[in-house]
C-alpha positions in Angstrom: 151.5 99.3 -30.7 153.7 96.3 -29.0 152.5 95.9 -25.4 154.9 96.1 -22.4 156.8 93.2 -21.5 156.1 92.1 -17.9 159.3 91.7 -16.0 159.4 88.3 -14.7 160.7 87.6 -11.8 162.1 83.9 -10.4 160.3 83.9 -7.0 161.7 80.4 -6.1 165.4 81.5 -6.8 164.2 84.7 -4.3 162.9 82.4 -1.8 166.1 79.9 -2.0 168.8 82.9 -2.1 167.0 84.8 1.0 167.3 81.1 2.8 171.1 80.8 2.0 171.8 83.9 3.0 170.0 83.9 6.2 171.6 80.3 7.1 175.0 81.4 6.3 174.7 84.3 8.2 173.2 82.6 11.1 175.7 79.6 10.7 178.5 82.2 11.5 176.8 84.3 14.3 176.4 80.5 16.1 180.4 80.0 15.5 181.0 83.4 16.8 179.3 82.5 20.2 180.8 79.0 20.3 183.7 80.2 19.9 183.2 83.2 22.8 181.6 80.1 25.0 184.8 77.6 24.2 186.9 80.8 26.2 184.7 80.2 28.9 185.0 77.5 31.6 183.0 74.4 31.1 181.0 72.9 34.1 177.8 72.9 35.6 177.7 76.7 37.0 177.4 77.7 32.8 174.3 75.8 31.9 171.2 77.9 32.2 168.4 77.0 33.8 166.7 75.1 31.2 169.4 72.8 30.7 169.7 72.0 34.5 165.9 71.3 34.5 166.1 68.9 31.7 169.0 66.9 32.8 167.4 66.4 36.1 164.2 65.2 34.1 166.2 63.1 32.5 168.1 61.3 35.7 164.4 61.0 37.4 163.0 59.4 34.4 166.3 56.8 34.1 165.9 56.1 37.9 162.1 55.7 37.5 162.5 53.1 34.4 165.6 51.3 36.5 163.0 51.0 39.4 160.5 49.7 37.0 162.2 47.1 35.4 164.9 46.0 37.5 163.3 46.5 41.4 159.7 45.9 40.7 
């Protein structure tokens, strides 16, 4: 009696095919939108409210370091 060859399987070529598919499928759902977004007027009004929030973090904290540096 022969005994039954296990299938083997390349989990590392599963693992590395699931990623490419995932990224290219991501990679054209994000073109999609920036494309739909690029139709869109640009200015302030668009950005969401995360993005307003850290741009004014960001204009306090160059004000502060001006202040710091250059006033005191």
């Amino acid at each position: 009696m022969t005994a039954k060859k296990r299938k083997v399987r390349n989990r590392a070529r599963d693992v590395i095919g699931d990623y490419y598919k995932t990224n290219t499928q991501y990679t054209r759902e994000n073109r999609e939108r920036q494309k739909e977004q690029e139709k869109k007027k640009k200015g302030l009004k668009n950005w969401s409210p995360t993005e307003k929030l850290y741009l004014t973090v960001i204009i306090l904290g160059l004000i502060g370091i001006f202040f710091r540096y250059v006033v005191f």
